[in-house]
PyMOL Python script that loads the backbone (N, CA, C, O; Angstrom):
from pymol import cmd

cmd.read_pdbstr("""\
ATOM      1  N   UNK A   1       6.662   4.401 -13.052  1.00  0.00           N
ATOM      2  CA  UNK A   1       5.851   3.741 -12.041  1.00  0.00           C
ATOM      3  C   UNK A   1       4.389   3.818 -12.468  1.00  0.00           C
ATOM      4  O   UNK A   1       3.899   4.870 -12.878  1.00  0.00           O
ATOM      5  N   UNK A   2       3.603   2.513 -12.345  1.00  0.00           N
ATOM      6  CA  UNK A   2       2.329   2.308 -12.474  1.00  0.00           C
ATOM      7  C   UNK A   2       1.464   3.039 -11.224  1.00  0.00           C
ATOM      8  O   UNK A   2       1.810   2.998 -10.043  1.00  0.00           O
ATOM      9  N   UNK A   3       0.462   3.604 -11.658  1.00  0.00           N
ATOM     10  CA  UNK A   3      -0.417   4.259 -10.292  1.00  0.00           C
ATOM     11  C   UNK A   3      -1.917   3.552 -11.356  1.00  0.00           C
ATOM     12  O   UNK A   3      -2.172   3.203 -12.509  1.00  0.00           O
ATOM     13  N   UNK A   4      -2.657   3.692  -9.797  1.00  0.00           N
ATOM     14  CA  UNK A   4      -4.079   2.959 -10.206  1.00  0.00           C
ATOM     15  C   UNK A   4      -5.247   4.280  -9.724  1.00  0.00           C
ATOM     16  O   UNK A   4      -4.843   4.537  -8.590  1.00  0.00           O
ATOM     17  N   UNK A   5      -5.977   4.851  -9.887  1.00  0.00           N
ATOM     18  CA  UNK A   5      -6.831   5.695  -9.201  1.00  0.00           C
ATOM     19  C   UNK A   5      -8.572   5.228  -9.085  1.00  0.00           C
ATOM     20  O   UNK A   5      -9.435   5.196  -9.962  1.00  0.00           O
ATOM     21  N   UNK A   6      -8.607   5.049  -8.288  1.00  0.00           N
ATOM     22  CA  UNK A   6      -9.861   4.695  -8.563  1.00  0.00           C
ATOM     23  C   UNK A   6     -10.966   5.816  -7.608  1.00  0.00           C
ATOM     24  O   UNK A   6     -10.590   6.684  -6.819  1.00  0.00           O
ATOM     25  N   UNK A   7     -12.270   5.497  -7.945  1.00  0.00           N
ATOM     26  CA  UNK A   7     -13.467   6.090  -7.197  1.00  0.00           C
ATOM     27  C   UNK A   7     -13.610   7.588  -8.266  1.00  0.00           C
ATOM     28  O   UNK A   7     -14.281   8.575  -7.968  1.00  0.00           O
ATOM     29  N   UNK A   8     -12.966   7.456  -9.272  1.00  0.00           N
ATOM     30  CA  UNK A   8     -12.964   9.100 -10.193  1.00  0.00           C
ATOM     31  C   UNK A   8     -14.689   9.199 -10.395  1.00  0.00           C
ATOM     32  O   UNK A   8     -15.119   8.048 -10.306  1.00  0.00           O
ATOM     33  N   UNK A   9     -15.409   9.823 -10.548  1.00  0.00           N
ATOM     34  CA  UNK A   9     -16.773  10.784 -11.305  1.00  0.00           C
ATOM     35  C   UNK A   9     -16.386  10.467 -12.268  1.00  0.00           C
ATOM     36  O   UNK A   9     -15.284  10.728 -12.750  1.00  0.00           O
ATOM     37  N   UNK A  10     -17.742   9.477 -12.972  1.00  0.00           N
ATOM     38  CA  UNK A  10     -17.759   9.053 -14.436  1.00  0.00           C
ATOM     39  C   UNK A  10     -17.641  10.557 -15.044  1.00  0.00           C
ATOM     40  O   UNK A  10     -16.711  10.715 -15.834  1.00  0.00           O
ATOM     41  N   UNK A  11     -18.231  11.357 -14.852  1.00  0.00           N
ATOM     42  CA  UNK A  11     -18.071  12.679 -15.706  1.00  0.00           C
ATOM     43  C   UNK A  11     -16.262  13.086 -16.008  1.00  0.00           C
ATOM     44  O   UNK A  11     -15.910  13.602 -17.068  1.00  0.00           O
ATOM     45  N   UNK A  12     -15.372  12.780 -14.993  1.00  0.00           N
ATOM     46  CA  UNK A  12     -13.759  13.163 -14.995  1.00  0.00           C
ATOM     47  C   UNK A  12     -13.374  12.450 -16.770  1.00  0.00           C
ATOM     48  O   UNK A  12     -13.801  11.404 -17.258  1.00  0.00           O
ATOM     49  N   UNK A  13     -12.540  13.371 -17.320  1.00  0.00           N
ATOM     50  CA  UNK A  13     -11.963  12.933 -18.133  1.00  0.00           C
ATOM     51  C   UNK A  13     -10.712  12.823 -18.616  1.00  0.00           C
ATOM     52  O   UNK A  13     -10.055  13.849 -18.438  1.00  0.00           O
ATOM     53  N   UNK A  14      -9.978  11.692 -19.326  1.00  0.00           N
ATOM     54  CA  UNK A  14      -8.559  11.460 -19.309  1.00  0.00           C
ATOM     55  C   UNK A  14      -7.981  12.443 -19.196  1.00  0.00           C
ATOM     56  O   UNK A  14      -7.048  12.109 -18.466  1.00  0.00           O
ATOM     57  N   UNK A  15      -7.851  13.593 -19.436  1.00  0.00           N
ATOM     58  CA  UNK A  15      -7.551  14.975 -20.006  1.00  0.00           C
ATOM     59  C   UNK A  15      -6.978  15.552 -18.679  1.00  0.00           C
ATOM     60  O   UNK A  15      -5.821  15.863 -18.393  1.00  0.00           O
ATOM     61  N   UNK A  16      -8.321  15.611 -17.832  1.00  0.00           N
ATOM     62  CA  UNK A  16      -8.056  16.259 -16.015  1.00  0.00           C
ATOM     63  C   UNK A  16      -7.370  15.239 -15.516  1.00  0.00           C
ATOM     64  O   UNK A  16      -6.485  15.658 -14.769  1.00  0.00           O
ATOM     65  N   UNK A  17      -7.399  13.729 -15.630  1.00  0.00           N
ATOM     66  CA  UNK A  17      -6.772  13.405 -15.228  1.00  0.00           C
ATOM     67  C   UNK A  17      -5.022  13.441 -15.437  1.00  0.00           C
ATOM     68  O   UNK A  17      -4.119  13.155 -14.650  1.00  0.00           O
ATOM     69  N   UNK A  18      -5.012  13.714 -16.240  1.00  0.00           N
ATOM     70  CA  UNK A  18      -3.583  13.843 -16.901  1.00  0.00           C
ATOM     71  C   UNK A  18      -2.889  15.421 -16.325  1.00  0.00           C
ATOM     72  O   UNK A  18      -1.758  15.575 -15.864  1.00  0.00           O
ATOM     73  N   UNK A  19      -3.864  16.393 -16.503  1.00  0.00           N
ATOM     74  CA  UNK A  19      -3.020  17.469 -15.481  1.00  0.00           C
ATOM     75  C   UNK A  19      -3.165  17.321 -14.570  1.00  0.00           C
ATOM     76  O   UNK A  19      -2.362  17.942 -13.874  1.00  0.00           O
ATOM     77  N   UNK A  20      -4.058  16.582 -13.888  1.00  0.00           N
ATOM     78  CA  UNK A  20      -3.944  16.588 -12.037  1.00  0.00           C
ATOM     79  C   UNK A  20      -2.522  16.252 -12.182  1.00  0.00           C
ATOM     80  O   UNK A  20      -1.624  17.026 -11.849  1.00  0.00           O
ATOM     81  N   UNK A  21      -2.276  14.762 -12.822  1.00  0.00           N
ATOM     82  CA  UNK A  21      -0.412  14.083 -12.214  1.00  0.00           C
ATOM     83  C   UNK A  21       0.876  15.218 -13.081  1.00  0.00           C
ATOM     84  O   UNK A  21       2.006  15.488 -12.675  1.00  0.00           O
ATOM     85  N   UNK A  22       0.340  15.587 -14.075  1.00  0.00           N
ATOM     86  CA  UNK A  22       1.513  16.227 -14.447  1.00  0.00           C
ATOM     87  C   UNK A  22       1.631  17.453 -13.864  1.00  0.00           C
ATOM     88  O   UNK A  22       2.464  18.219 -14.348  1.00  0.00           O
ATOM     89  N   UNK A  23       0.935  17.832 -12.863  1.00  0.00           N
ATOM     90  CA  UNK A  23       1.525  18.984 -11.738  1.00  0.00           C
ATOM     91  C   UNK A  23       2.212  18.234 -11.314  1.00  0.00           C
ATOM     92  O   UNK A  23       3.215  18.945 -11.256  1.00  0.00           O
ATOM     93  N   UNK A  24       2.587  17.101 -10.858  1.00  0.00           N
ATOM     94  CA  UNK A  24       3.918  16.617 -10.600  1.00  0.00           C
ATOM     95  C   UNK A  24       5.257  15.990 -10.739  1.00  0.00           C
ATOM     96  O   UNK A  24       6.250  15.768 -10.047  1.00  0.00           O
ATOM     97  N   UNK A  25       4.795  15.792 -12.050  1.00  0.00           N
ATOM     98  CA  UNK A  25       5.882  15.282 -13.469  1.00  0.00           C
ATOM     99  C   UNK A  25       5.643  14.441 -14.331  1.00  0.00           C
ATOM    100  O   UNK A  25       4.550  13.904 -14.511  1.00  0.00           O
ATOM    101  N   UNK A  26       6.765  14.226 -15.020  1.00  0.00           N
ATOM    102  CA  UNK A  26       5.697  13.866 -16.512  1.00  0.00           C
ATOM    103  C   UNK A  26       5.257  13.073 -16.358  1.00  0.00           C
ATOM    104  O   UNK A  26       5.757  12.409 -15.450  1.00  0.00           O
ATOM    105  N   UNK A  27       4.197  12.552 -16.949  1.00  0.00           N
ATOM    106  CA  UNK A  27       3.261  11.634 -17.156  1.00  0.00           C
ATOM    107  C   UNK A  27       3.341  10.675 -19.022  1.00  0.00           C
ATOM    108  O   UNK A  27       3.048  11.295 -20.044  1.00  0.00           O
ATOM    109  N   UNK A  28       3.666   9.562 -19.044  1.00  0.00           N
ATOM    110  CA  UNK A  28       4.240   8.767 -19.896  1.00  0.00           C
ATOM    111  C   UNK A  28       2.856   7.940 -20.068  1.00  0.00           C
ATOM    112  O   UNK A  28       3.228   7.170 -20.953  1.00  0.00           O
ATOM    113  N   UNK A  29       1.665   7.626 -19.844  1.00  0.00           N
ATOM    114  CA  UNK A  29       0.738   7.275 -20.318  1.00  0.00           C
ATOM    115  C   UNK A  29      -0.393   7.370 -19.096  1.00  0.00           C
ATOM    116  O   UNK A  29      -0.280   7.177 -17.886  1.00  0.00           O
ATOM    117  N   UNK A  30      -1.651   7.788 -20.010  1.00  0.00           N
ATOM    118  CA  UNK A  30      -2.686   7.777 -18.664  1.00  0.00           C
ATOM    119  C   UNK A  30      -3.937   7.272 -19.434  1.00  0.00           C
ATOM    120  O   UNK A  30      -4.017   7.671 -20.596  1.00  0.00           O
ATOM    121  N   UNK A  31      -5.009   6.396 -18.945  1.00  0.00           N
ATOM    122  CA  UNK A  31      -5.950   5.527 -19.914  1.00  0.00           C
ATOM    123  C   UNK A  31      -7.129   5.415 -18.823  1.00  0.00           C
ATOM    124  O   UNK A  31      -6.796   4.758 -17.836  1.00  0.00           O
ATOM    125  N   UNK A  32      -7.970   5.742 -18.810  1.00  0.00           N
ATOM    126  CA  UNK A  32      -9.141   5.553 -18.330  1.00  0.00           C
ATOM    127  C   UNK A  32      -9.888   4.238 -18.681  1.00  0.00           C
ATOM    128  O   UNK A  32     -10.248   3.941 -19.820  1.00  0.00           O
ATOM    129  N   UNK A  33     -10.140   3.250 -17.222  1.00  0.00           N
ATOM    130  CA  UNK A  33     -10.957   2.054 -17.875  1.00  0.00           C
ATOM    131  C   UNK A  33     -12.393   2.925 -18.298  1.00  0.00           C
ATOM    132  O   UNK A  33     -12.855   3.829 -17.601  1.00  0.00           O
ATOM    133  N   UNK A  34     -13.014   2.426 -19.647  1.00  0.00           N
ATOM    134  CA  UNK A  34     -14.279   1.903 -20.062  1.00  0.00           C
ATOM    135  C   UNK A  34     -15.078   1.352 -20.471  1.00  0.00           C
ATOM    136  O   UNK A  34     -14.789   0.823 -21.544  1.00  0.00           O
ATOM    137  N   UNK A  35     -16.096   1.176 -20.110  1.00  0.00           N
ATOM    138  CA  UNK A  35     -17.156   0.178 -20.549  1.00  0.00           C
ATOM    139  C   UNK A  35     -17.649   0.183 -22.069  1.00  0.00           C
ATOM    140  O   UNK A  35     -18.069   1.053 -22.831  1.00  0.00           O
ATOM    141  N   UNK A  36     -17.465  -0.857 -22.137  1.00  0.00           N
ATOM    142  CA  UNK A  36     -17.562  -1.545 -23.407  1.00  0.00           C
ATOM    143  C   UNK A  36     -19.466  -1.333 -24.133  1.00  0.00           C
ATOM    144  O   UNK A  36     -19.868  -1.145 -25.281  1.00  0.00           O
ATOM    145  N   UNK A  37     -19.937  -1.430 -23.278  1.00  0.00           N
ATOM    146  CA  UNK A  37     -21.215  -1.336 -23.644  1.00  0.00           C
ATOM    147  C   UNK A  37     -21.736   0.350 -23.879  1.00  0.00           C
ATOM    148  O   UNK A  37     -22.114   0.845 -24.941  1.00  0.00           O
ATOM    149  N   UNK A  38     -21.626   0.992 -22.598  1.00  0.00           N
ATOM    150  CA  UNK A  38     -21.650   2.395 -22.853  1.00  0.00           C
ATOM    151  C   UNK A  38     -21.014   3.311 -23.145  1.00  0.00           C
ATOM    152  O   UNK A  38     -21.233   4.432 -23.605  1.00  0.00           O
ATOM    153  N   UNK A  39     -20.271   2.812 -22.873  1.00  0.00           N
ATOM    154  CA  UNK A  39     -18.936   3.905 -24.038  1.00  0.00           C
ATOM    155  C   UNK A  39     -18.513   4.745 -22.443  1.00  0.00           C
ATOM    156  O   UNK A  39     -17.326   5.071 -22.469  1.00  0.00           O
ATOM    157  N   UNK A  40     -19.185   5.129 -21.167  1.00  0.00           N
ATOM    158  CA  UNK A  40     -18.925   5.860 -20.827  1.00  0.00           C
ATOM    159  C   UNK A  40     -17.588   5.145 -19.419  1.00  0.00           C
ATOM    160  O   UNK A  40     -17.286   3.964 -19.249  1.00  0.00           O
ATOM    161  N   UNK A  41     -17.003   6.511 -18.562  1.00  0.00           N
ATOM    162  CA  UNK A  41     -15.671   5.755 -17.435  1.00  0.00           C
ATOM    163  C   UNK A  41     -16.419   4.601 -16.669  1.00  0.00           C
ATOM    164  O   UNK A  41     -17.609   4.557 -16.356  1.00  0.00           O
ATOM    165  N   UNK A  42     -15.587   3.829 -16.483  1.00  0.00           N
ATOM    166  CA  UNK A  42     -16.337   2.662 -15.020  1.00  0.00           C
ATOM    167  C   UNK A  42     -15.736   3.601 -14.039  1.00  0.00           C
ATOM    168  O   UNK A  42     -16.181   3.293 -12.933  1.00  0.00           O
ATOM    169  N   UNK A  43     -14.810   4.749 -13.936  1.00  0.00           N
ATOM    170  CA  UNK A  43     -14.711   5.447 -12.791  1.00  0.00           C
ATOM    171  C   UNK A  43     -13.343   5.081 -12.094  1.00  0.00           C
ATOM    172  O   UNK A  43     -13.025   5.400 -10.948  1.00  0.00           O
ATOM    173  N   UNK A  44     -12.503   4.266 -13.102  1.00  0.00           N
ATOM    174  CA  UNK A  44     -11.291   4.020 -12.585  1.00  0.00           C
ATOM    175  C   UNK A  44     -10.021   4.421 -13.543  1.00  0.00           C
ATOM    176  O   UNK A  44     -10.087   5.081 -14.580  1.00  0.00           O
ATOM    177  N   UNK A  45      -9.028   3.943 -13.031  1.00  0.00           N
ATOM    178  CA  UNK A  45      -7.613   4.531 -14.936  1.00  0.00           C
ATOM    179  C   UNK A  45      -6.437   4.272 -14.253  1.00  0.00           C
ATOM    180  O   UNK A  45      -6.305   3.887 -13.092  1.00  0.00           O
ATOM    181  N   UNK A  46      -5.661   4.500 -15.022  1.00  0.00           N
ATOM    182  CA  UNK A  46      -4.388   3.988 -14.683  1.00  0.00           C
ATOM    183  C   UNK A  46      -3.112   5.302 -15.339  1.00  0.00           C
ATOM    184  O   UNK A  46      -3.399   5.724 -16.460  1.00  0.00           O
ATOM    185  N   UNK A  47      -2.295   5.677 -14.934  1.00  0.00           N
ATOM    186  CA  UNK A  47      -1.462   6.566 -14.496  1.00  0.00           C
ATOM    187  C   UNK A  47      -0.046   6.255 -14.961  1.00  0.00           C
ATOM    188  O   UNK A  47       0.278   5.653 -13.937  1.00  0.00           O
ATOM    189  N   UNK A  48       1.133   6.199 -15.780  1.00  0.00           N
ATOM    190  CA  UNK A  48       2.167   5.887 -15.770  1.00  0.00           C
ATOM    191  C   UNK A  48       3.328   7.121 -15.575  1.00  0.00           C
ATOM    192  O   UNK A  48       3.405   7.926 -16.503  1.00  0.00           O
ATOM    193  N   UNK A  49       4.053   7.265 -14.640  1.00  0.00           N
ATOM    194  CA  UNK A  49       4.772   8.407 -14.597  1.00  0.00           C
ATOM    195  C   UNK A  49       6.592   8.238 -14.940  1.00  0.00           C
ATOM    196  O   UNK A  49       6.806   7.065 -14.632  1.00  0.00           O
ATOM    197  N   UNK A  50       7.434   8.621 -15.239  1.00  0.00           N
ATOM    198  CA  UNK A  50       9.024   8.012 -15.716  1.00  0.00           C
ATOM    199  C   UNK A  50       9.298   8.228 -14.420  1.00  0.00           C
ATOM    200  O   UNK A  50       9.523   7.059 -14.108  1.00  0.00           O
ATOM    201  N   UNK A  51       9.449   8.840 -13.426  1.00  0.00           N
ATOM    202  CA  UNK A  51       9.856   9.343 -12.020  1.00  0.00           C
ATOM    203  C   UNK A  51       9.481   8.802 -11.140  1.00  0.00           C
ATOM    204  O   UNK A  51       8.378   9.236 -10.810  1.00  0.00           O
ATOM    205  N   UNK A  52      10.070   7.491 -10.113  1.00  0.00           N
ATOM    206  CA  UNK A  52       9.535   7.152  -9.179  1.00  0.00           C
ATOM    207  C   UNK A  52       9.344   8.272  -8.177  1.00  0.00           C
ATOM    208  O   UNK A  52       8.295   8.380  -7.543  1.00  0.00           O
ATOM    209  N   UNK A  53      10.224   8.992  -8.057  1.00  0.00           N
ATOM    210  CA  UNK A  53       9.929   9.828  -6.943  1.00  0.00           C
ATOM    211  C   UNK A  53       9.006  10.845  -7.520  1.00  0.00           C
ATOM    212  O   UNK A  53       8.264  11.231  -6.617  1.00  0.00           O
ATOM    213  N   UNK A  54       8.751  11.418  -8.603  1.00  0.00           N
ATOM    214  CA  UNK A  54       7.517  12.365  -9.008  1.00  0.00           C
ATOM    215  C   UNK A  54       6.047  11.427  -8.573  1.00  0.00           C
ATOM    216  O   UNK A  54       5.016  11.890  -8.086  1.00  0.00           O
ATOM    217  N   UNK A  55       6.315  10.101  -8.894  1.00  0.00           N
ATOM    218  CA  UNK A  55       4.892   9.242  -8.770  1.00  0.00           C
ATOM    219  C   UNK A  55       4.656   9.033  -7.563  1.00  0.00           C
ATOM    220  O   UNK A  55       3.448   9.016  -7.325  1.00  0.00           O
ATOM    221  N   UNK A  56       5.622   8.784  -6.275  1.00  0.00           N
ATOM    222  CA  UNK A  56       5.603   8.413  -5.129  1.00  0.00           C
ATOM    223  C   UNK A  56       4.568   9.762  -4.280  1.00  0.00           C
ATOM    224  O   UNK A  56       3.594   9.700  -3.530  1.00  0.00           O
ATOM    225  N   UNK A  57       5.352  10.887  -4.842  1.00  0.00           N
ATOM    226  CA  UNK A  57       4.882  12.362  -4.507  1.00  0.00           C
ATOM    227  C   UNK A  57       3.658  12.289  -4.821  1.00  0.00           C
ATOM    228  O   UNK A  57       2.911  12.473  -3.860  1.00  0.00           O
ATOM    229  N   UNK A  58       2.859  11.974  -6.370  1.00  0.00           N
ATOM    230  CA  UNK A  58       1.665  12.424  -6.785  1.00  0.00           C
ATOM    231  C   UNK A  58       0.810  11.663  -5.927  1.00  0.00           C
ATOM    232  O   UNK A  58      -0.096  12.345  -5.447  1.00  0.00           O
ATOM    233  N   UNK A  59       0.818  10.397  -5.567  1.00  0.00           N
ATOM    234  CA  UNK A  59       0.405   9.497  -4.631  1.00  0.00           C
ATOM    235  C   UNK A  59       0.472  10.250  -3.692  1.00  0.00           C
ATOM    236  O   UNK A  59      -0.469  11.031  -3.558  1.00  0.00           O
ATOM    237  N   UNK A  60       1.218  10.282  -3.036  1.00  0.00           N
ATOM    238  CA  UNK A  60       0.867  11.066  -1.362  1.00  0.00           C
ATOM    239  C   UNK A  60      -0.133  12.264  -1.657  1.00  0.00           C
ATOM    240  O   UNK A  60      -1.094  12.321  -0.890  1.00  0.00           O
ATOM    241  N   UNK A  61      -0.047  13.343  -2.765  1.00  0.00           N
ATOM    242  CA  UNK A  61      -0.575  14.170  -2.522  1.00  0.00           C
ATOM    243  C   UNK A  61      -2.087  14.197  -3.107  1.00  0.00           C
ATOM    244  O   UNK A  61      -2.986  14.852  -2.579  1.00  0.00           O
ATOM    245  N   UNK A  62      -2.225  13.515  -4.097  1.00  0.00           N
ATOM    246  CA  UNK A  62      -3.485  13.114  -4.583  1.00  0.00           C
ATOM    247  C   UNK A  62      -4.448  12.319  -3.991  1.00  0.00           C
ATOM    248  O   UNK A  62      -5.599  12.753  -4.052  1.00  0.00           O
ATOM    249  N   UNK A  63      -4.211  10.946  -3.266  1.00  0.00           N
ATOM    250  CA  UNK A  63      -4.784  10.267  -2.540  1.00  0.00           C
ATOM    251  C   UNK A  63      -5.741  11.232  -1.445  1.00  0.00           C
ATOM    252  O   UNK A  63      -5.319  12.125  -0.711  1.00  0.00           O
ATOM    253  N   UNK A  64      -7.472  10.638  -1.623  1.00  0.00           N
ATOM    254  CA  UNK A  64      -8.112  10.708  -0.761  1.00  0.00           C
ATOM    255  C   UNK A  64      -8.283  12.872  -0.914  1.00  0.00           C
ATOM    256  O   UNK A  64      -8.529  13.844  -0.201  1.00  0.00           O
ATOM    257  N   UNK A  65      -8.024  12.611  -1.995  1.00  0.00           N
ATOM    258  CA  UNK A  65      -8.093  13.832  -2.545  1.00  0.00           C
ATOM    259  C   UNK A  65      -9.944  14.141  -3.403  1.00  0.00           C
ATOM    260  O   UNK A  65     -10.325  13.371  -4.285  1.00  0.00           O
ATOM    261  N   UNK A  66     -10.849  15.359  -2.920  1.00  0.00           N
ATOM    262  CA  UNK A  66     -11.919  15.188  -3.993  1.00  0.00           C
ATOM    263  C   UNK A  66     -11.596  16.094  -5.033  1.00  0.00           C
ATOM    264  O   UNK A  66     -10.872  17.089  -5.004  1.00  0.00           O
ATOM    265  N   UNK A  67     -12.444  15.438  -6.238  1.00  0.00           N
ATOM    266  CA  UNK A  67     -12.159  15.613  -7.800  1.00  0.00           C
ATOM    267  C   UNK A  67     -13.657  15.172  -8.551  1.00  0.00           C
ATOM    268  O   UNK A  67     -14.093  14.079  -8.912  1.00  0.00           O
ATOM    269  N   UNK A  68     -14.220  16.572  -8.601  1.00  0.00           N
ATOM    270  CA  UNK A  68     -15.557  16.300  -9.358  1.00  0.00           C
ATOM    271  C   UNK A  68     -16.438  15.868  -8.225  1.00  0.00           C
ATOM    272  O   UNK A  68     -17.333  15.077  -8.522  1.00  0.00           O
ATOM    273  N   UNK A  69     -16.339  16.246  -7.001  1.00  0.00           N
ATOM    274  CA  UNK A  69     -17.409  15.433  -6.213  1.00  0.00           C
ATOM    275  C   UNK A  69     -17.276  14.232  -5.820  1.00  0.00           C
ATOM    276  O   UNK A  69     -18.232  13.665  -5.291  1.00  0.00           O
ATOM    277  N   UNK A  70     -15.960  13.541  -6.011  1.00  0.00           N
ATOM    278  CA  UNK A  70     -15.860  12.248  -5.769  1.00  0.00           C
ATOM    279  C   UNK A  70     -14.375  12.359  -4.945  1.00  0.00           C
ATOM    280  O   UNK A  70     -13.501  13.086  -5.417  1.00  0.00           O
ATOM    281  N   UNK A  71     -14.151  11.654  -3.777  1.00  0.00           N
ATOM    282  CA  UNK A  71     -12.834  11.397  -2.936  1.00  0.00           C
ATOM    283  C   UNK A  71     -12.163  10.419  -3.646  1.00  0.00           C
ATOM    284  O   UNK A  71     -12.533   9.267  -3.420  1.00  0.00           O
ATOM    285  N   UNK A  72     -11.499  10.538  -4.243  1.00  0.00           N
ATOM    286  CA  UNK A  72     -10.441   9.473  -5.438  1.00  0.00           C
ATOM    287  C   UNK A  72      -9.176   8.743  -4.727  1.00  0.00           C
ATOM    288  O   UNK A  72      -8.259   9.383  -4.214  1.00  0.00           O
ATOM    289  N   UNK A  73      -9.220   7.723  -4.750  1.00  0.00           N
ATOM    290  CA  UNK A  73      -8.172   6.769  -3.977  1.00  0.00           C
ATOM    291  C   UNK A  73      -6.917   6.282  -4.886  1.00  0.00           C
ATOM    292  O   UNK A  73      -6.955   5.527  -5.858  1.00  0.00           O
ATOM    293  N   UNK A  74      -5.946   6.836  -4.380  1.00  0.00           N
ATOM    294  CA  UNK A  74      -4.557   6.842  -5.477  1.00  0.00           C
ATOM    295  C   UNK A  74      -3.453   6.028  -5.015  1.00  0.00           C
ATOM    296  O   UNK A  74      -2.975   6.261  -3.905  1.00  0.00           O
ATOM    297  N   UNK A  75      -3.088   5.286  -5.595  1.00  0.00           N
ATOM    298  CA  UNK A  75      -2.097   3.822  -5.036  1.00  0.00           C
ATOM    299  C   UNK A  75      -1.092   3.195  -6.252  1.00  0.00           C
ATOM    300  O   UNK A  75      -1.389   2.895  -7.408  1.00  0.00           O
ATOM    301  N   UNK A  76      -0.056   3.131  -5.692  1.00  0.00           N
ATOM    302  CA  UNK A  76       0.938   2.187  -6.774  1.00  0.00           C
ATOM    303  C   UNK A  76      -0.081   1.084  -7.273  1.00  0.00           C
ATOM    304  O   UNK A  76      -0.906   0.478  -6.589  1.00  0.00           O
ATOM    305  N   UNK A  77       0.175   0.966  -8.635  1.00  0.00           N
ATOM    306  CA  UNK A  77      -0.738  -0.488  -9.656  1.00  0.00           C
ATOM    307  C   UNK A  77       0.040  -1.753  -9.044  1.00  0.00           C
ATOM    308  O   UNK A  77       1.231  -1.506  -8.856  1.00  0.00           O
ATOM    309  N   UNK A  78      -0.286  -2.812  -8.756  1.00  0.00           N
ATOM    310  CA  UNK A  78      -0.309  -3.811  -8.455  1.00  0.00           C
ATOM    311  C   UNK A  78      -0.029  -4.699  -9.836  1.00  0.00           C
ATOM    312  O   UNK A  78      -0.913  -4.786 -10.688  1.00  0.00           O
ATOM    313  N   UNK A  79       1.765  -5.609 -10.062  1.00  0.00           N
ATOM    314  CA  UNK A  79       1.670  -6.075 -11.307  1.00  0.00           C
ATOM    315  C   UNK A  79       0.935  -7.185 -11.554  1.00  0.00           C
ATOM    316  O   UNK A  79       1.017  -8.031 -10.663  1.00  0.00           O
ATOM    317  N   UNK A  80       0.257  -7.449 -12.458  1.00  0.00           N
ATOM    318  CA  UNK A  80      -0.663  -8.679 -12.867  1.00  0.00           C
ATOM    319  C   UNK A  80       0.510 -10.008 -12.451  1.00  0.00           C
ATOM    320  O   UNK A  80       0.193 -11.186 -12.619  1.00  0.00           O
TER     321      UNK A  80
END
""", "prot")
cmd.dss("prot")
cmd.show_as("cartoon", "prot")
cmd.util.cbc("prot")
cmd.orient("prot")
């Protein structure tokens, strides 16, 4: 399952983000959008977990959750 997180602290990095979800199971790809110009996060990323029900969980429990000073909003990805 695709998860989207957004509102992260440009300072957060793929890294934290990746153990925040794998406290709840594995995690199969995690990518931070960034900007092309500065190299640094636009403050959003994307989450892939093999477990709907591990991802469903990390969602409930992560959402609206703060991380670095920032309240981070966590939601199934929406397919293009």
């Amino acid at each position: 399952m695709k998860i989207i997180i957004r509102n992260l602290s440009r300072s957060t990095t793929e890294a934290e983000v990746r153990n925040l979800f794998e406290a709840f199971g594995e995690v199969t790809s995690c990518d931070l959008v960034m900007d092309k110009q500065t190299g640094g996060s636009k403050g959003f990323g994307f989450v892939e977990m093999s477990n709907v029900k591990s991802a469903k969980f990390a969602i409930k429990n992560l959402n609206d959750k703060t991380i670095a000073n920032s309240r981070i909003r966590v939601k199934v990805a929406e397919e293009k």
